[in-house]
PDB file of N, CA, C, O and CB in Angstrom:
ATOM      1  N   UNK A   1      -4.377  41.983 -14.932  1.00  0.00           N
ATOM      2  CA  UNK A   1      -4.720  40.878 -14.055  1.00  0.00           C
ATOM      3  C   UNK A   1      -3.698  40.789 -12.937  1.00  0.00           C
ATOM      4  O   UNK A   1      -2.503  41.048 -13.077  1.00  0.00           O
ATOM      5  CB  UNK A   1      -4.792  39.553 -14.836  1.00  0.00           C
ATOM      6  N   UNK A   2      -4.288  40.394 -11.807  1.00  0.00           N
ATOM      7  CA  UNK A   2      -3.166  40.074 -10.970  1.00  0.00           C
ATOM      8  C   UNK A   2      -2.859  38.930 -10.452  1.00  0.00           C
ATOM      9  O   UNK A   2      -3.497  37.998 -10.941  1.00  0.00           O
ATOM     10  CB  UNK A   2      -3.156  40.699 -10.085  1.00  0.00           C
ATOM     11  N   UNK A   3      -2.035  38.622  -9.551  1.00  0.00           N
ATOM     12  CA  UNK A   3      -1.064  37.564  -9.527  1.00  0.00           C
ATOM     13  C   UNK A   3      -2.075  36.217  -9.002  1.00  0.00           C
ATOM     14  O   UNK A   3      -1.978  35.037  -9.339  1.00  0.00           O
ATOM     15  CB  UNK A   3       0.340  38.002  -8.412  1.00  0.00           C
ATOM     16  N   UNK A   4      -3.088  36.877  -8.035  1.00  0.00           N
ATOM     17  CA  UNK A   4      -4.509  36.141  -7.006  1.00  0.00           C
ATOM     18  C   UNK A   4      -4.863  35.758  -8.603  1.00  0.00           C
ATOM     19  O   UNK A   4      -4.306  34.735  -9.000  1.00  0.00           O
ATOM     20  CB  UNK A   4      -6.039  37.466  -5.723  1.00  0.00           C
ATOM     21  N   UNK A   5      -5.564  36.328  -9.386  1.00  0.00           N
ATOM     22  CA  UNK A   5      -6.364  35.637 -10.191  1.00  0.00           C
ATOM     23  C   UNK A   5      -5.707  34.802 -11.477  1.00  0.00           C
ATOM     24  O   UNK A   5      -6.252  34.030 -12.266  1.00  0.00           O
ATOM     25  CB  UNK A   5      -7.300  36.605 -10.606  1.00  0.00           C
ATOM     26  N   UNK A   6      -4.483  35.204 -11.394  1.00  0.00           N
ATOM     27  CA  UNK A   6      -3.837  34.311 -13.080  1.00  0.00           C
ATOM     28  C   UNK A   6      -4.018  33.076 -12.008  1.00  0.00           C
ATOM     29  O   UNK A   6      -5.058  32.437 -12.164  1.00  0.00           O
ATOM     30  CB  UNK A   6      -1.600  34.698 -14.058  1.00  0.00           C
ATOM     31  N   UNK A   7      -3.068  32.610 -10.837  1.00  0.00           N
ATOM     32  CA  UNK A   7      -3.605  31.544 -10.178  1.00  0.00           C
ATOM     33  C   UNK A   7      -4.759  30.812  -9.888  1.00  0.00           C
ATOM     34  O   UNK A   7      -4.944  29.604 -10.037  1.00  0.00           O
ATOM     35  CB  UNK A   7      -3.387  31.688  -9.473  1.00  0.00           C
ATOM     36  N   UNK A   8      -5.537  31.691  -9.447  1.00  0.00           N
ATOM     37  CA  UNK A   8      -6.821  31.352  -9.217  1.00  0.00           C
ATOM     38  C   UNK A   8      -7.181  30.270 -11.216  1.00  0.00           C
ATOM     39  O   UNK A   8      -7.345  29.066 -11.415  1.00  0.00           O
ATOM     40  CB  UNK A   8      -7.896  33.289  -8.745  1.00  0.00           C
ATOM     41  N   UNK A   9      -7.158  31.542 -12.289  1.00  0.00           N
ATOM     42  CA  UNK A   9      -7.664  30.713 -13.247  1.00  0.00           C
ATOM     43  C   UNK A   9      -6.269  29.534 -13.757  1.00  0.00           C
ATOM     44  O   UNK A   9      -6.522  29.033 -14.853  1.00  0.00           O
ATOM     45  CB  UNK A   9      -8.293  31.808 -14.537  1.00  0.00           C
ATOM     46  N   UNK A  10      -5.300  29.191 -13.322  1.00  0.00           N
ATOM     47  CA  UNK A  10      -4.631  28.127 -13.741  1.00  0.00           C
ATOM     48  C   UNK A  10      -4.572  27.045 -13.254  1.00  0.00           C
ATOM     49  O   UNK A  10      -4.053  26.027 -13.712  1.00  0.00           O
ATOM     50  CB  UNK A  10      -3.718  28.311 -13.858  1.00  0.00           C
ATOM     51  N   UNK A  11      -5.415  27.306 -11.732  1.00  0.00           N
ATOM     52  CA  UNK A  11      -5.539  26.156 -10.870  1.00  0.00           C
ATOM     53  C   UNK A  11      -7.307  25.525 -11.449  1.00  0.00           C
ATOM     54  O   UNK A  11      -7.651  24.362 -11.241  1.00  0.00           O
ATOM     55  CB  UNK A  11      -5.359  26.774  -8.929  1.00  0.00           C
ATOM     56  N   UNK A  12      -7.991  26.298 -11.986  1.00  0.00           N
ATOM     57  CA  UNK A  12      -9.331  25.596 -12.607  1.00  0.00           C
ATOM     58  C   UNK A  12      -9.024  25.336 -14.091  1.00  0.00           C
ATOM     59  O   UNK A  12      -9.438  24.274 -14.556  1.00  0.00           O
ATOM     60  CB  UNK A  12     -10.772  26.609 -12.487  1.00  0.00           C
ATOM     61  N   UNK A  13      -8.437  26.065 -14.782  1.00  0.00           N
ATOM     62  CA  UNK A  13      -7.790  25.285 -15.575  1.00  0.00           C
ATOM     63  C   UNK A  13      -6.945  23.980 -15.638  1.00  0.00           C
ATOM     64  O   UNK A  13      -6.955  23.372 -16.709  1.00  0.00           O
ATOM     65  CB  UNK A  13      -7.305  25.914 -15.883  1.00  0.00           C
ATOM     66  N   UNK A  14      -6.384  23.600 -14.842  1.00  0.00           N
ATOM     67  CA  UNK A  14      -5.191  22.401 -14.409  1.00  0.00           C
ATOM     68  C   UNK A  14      -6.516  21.639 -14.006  1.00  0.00           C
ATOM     69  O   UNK A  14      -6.587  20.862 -14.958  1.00  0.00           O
ATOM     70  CB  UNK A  14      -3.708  22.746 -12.927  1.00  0.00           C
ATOM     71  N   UNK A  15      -7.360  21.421 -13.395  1.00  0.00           N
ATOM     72  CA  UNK A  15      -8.469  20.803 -12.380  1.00  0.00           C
ATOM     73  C   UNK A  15      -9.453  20.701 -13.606  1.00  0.00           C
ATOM     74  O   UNK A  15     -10.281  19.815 -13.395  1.00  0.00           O
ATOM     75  CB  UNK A  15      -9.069  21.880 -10.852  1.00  0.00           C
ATOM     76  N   UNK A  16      -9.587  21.188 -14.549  1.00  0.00           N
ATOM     77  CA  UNK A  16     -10.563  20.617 -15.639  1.00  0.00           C
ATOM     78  C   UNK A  16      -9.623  19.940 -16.338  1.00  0.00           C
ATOM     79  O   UNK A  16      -9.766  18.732 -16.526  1.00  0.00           O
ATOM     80  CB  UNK A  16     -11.428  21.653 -16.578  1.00  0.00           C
ATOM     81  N   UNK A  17      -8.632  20.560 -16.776  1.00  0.00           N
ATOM     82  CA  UNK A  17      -8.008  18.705 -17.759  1.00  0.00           C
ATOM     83  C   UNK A  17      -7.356  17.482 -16.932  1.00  0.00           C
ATOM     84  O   UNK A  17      -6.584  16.661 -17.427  1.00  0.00           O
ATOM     85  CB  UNK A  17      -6.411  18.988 -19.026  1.00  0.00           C
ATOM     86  N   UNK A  18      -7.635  17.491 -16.073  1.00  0.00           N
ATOM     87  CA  UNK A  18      -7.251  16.841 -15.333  1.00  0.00           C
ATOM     88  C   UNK A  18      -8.509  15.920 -14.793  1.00  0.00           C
ATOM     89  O   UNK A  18      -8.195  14.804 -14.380  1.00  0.00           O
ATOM     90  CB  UNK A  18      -6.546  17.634 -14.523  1.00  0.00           C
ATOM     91  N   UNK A  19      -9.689  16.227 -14.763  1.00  0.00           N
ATOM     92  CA  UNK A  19     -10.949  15.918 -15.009  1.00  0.00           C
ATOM     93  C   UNK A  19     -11.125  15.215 -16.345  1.00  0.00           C
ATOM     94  O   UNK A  19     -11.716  14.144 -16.483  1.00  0.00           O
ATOM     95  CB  UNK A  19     -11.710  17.079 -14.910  1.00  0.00           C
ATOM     96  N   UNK A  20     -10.419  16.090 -17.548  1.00  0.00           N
ATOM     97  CA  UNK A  20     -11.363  15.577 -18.516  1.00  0.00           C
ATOM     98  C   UNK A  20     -10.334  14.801 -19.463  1.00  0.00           C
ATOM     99  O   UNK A  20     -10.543  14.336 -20.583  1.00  0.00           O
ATOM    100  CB  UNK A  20     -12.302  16.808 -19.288  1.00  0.00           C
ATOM    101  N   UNK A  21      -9.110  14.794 -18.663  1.00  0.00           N
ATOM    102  CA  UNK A  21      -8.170  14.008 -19.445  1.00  0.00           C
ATOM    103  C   UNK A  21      -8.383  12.467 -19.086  1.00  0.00           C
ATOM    104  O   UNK A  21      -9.224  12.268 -18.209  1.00  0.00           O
ATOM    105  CB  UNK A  21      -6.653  14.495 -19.142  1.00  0.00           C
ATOM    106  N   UNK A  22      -7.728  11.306 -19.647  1.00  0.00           N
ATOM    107  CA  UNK A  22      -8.098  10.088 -19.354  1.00  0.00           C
ATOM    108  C   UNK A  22      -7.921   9.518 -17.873  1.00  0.00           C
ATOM    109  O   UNK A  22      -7.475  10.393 -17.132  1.00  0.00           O
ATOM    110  CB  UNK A  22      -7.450   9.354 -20.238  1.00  0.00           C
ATOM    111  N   UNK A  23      -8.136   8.340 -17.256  1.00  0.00           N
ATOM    112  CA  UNK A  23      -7.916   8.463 -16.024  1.00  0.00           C
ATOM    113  C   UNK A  23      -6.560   7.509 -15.955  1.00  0.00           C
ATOM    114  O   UNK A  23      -6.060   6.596 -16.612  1.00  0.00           O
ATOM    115  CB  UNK A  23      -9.215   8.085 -15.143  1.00  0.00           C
ATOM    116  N   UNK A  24      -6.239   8.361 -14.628  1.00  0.00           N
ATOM    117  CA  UNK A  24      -4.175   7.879 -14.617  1.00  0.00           C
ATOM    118  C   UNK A  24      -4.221   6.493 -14.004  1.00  0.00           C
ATOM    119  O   UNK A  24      -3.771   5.443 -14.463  1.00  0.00           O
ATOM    120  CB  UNK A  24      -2.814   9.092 -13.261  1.00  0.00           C
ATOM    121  N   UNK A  25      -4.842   6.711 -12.903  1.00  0.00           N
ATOM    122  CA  UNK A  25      -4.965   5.391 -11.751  1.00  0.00           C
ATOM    123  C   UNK A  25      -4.622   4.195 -13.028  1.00  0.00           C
ATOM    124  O   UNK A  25      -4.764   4.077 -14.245  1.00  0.00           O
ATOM    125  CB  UNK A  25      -7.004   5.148 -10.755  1.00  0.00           C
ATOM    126  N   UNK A  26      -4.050   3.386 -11.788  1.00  0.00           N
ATOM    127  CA  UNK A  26      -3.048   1.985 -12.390  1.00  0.00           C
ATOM    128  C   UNK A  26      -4.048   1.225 -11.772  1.00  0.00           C
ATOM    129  O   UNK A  26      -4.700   1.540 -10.777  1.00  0.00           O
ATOM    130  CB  UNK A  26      -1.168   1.611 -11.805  1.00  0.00           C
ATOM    131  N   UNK A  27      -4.167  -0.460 -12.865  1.00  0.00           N
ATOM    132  CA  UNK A  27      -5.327  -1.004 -12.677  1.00  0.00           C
ATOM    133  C   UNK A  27      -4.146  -1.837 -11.401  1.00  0.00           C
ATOM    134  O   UNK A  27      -3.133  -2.384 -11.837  1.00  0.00           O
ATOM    135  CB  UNK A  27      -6.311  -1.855 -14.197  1.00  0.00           C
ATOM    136  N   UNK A  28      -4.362  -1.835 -10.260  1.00  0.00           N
ATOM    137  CA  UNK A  28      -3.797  -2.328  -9.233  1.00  0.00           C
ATOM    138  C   UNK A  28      -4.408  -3.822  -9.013  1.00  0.00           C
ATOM    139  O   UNK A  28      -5.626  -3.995  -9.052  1.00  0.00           O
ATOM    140  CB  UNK A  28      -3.976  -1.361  -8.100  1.00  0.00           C
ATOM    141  N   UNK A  29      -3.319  -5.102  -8.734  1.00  0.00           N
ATOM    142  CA  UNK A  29      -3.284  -6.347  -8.751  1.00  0.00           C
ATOM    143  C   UNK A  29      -4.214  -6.553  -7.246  1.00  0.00           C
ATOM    144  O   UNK A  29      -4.236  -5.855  -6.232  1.00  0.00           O
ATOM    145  CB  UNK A  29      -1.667  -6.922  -8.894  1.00  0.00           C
ATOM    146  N   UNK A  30      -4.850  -7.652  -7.554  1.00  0.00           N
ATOM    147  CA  UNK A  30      -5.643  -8.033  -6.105  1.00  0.00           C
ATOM    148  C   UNK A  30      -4.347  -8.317  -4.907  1.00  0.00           C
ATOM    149  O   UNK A  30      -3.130  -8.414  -5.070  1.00  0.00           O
ATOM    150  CB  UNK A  30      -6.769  -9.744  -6.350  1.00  0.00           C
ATOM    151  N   UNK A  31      -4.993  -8.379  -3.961  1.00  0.00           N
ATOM    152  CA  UNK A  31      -4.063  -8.377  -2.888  1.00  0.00           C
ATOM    153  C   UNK A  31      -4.380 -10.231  -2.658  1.00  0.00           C
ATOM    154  O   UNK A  31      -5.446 -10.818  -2.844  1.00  0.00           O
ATOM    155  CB  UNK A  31      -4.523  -7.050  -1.399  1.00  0.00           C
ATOM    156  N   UNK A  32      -3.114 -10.786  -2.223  1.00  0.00           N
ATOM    157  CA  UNK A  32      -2.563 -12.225  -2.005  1.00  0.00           C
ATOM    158  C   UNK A  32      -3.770 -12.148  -0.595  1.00  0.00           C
ATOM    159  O   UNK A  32      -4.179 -11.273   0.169  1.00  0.00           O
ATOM    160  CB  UNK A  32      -0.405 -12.479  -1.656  1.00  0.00           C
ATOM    161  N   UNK A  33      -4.066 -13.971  -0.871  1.00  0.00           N
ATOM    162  CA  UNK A  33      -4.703 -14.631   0.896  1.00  0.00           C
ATOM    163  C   UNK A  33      -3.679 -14.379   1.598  1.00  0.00           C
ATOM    164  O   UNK A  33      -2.541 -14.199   1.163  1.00  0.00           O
ATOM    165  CB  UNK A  33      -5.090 -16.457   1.220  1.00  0.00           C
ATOM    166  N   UNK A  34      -4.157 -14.344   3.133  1.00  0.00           N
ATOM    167  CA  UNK A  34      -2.991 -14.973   4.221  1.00  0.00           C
ATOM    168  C   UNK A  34      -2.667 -16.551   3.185  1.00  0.00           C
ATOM    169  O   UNK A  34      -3.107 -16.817   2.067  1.00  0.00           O
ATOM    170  CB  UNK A  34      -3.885 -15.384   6.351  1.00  0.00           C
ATOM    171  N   UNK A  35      -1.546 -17.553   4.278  1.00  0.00           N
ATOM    172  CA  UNK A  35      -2.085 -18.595   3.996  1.00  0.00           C
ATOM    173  C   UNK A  35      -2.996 -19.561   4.771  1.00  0.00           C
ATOM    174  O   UNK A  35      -3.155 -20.764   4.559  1.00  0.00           O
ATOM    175  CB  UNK A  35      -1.270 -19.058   3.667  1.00  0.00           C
ATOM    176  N   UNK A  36      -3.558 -18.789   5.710  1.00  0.00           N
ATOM    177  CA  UNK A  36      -4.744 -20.027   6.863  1.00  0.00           C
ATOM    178  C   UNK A  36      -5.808 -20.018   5.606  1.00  0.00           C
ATOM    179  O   UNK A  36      -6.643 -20.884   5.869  1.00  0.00           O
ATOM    180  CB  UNK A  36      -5.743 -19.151   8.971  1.00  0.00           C
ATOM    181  N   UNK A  37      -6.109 -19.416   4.395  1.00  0.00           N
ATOM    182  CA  UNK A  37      -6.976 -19.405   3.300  1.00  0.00           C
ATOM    183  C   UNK A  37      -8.255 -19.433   4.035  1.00  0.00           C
ATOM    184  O   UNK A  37      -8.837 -20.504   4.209  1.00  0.00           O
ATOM    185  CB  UNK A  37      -6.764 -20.571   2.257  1.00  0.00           C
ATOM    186  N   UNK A  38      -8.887 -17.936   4.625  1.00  0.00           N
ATOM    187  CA  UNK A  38     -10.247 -18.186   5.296  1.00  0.00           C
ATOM    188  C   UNK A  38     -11.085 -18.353   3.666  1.00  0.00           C
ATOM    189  O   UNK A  38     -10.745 -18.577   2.504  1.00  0.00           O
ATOM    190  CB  UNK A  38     -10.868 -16.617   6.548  1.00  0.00           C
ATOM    191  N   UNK A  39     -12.452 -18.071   4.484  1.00  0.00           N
ATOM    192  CA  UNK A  39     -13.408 -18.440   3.710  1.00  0.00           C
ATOM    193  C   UNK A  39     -13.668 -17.232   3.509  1.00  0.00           C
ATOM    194  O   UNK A  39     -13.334 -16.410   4.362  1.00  0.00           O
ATOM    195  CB  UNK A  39     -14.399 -19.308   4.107  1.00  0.00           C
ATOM    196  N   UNK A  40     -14.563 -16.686   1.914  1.00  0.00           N
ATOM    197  CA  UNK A  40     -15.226 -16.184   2.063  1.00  0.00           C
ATOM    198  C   UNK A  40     -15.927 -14.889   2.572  1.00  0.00           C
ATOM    199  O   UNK A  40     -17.149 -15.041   2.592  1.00  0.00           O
ATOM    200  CB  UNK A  40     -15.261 -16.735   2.168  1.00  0.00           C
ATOM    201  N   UNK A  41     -15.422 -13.378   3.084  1.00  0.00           N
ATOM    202  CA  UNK A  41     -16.479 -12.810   4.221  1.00  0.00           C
ATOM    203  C   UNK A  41     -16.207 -13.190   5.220  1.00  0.00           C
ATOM    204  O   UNK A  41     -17.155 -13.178   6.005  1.00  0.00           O
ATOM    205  CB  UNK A  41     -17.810 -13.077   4.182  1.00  0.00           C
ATOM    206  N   UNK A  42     -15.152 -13.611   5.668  1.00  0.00           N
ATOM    207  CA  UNK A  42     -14.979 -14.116   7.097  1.00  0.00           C
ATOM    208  C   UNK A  42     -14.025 -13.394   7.366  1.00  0.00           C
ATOM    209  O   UNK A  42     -12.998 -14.072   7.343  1.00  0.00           O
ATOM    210  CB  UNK A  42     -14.715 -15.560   7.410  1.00  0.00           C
ATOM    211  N   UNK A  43     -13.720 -11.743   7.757  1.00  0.00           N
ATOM    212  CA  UNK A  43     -12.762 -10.783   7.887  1.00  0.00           C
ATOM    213  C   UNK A  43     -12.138 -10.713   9.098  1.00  0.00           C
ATOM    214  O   UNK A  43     -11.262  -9.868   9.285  1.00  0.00           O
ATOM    215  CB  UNK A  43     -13.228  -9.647   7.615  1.00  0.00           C
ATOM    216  N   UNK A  44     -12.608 -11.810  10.303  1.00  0.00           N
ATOM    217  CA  UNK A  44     -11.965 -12.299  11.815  1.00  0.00           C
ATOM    218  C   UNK A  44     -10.623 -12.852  11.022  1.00  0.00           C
ATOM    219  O   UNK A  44      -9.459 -12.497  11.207  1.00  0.00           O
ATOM    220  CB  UNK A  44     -13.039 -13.757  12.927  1.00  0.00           C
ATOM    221  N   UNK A  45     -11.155 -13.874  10.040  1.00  0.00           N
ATOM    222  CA  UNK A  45      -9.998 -14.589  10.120  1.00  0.00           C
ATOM    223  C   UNK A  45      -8.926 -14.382   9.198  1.00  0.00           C
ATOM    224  O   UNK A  45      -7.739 -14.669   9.355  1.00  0.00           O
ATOM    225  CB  UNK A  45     -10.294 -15.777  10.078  1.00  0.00           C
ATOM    226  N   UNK A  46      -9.669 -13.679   7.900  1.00  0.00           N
ATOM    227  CA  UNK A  46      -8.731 -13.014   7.052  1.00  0.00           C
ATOM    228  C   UNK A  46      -7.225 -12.323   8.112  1.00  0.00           C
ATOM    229  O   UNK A  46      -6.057 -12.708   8.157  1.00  0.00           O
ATOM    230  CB  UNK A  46      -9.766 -11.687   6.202  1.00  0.00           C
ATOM    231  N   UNK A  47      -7.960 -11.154   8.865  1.00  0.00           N
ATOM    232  CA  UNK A  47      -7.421 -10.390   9.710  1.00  0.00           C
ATOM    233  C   UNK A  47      -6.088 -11.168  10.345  1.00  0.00           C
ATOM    234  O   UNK A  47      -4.940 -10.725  10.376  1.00  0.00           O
ATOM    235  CB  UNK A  47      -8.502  -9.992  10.684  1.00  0.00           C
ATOM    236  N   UNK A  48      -6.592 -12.531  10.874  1.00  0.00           N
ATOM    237  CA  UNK A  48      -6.127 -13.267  11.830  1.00  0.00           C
ATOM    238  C   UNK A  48      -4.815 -14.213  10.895  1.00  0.00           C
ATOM    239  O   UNK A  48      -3.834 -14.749  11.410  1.00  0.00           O
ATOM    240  CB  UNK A  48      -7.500 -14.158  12.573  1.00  0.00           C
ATOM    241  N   UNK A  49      -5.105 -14.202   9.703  1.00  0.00           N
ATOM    242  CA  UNK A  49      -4.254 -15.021   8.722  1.00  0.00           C
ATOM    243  C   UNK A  49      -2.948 -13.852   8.415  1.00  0.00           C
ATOM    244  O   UNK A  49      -1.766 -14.187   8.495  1.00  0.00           O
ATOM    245  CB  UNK A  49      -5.291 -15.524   7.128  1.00  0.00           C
ATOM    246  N   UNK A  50      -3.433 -12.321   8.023  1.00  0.00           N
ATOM    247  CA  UNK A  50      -2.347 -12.131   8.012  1.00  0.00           C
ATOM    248  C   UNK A  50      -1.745 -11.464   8.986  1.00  0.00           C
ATOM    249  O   UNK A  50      -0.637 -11.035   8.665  1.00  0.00           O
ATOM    250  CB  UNK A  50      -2.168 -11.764   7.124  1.00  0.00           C
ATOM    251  N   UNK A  51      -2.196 -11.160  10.386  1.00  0.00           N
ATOM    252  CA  UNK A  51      -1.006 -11.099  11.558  1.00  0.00           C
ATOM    253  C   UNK A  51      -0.117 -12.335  11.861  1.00  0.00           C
ATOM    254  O   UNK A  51       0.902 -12.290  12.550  1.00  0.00           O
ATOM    255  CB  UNK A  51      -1.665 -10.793  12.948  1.00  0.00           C
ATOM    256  N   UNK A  52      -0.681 -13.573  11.195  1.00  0.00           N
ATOM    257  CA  UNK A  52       0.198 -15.033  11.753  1.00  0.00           C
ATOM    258  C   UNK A  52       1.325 -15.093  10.720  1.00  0.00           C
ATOM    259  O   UNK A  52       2.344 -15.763  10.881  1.00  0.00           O
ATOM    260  CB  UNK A  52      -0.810 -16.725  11.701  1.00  0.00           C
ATOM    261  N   UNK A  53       0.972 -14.081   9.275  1.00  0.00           N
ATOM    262  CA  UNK A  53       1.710 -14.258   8.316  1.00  0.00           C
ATOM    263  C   UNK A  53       2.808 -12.944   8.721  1.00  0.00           C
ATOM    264  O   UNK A  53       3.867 -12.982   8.095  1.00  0.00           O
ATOM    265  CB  UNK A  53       0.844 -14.280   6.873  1.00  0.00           C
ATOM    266  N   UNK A  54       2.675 -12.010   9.524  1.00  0.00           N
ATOM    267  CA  UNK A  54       3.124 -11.177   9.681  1.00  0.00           C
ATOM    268  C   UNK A  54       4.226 -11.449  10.657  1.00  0.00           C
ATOM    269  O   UNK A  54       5.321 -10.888  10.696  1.00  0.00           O
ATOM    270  CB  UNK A  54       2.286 -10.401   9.848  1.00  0.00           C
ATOM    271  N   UNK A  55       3.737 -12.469  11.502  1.00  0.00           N
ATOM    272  CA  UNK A  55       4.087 -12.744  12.782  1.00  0.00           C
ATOM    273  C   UNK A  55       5.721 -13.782  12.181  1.00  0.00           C
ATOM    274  O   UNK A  55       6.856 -13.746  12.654  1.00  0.00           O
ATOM    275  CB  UNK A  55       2.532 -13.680  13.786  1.00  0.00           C
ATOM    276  N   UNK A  56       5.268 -14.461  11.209  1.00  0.00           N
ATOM    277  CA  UNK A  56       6.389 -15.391  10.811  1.00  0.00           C
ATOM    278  C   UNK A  56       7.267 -14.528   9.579  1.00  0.00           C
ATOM    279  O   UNK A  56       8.428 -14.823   9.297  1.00  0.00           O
ATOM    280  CB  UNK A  56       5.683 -16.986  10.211  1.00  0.00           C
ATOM    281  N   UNK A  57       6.743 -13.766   9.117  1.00  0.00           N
ATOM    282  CA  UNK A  57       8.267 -12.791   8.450  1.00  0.00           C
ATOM    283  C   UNK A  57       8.712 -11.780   9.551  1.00  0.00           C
ATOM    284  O   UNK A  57       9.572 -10.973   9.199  1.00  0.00           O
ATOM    285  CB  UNK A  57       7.874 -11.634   6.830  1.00  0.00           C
ATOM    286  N   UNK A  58       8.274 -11.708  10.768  1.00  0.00           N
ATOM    287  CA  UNK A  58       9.079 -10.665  11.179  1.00  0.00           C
ATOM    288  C   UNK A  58       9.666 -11.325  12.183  1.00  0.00           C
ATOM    289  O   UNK A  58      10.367 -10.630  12.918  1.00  0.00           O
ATOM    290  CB  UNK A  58       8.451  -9.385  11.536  1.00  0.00           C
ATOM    291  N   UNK A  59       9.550 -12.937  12.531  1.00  0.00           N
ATOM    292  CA  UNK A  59      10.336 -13.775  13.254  1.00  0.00           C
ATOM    293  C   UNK A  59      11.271 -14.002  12.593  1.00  0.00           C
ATOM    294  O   UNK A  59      12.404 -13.621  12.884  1.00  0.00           O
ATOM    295  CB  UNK A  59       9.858 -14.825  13.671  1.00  0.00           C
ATOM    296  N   UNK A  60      10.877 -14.888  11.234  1.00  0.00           N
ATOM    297  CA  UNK A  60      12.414 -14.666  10.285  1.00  0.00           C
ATOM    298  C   UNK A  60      13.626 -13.674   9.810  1.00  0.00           C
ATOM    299  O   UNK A  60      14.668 -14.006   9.246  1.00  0.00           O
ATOM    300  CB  UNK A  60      12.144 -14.832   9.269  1.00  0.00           C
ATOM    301  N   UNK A  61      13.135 -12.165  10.254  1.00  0.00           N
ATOM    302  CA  UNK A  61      13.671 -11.290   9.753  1.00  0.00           C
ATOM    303  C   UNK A  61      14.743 -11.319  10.908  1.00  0.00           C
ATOM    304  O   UNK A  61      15.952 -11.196  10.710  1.00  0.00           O
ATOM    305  CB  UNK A  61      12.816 -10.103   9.400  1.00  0.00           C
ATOM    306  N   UNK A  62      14.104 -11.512  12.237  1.00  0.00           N
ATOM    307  CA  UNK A  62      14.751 -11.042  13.753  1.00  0.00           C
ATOM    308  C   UNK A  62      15.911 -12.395  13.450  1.00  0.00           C
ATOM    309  O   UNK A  62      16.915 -12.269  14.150  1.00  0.00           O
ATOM    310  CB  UNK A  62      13.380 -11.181  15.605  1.00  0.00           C
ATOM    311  N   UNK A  63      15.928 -13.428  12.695  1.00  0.00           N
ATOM    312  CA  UNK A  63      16.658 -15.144  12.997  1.00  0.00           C
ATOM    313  C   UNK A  63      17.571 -14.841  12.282  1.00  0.00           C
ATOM    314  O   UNK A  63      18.745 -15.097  12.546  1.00  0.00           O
ATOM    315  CB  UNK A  63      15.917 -16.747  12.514  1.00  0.00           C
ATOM    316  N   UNK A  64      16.925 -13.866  10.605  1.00  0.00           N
ATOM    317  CA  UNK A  64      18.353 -13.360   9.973  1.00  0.00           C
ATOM    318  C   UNK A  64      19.475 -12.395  10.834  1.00  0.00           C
ATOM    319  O   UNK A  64      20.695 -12.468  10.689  1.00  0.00           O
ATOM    320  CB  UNK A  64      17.947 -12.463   8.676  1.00  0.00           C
ATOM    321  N   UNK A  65      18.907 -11.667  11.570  1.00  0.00           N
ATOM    322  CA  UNK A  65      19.543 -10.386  12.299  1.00  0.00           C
ATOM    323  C   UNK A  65      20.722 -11.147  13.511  1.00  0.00           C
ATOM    324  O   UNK A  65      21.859 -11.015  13.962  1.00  0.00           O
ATOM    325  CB  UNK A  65      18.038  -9.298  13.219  1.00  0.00           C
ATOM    326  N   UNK A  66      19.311 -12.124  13.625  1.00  0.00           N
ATOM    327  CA  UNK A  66      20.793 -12.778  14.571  1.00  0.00           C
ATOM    328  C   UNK A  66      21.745 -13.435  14.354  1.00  0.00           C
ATOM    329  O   UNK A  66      22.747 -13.349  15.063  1.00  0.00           O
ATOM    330  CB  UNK A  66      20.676 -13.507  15.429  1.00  0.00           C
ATOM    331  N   UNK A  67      21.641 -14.427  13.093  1.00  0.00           N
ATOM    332  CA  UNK A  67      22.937 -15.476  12.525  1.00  0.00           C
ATOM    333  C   UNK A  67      23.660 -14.054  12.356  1.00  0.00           C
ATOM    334  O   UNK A  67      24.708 -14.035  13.001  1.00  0.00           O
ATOM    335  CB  UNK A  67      22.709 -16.728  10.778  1.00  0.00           C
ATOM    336  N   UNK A  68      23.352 -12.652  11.554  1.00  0.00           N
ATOM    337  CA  UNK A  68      24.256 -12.058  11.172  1.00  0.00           C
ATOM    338  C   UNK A  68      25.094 -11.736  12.395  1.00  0.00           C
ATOM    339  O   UNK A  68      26.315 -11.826  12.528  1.00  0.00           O
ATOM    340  CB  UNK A  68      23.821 -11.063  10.415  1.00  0.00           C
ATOM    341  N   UNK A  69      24.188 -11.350  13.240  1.00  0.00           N
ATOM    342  CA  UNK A  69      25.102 -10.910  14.742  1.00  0.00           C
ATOM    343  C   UNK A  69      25.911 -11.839  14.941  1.00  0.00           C
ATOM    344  O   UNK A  69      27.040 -11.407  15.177  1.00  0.00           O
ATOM    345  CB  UNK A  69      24.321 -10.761  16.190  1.00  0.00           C
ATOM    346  N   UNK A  70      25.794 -13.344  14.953  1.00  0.00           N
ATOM    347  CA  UNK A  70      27.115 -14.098  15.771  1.00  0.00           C
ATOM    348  C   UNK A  70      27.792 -14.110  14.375  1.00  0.00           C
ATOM    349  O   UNK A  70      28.971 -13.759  14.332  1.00  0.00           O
ATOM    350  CB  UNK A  70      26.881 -15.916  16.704  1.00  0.00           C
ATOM    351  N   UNK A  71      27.231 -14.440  13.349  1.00  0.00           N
ATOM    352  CA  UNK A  71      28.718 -14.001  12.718  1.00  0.00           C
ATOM    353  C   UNK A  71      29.585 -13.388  12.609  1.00  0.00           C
ATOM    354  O   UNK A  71      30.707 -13.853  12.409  1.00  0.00           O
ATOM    355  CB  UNK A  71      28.896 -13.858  12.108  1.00  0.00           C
ATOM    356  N   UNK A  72      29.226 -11.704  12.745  1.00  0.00           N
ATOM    357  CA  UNK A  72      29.857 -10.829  12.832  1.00  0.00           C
ATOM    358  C   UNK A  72      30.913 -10.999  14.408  1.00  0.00           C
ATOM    359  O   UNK A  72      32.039 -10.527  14.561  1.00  0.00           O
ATOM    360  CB  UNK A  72      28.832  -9.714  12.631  1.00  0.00           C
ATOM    361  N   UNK A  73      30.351 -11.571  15.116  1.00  0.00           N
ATOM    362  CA  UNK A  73      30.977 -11.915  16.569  1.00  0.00           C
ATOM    363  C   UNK A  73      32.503 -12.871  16.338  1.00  0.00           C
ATOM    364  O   UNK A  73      33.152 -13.244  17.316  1.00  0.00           O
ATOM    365  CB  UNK A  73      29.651 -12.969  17.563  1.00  0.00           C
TER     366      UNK A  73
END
């Protein structure tokens, strides 16, 4: 046998138990509301809840950056 086919059959080998072994995936936690709490199917505002939520941790992040700056001053 050569080197093309031991590969060839260890890669369909690996790809069937891997198929037929149990499944790995992690049962992953729902994802948090913004907090504007849209309604429902309403993916404008979902959208819109978390850029405002986005908008206020990355204002806070910039307010930490700066007390640190004048402190360091």
């Amino acid at each position: 046998m050569t080197v093309k086919s031991v590969s060839k059959r260890l890669a369909a080998a690996g790809l069937l138990g891997m198929t037929a072994a149990q499944s790995v995936w992690a049962a992953l936690p729902t994802p948090v509301a913004p907090s504007t709490a849209p309604a429902a199917g309403d993916w404008i505002a979902l959208i819109k809840g978390y850029i405002k939520d986005g908008g206020l941790v990355l204002g806070l992040a910039i307010a930490v950056l700066g007390f640190l700056w004048i402190a360091y001053l």
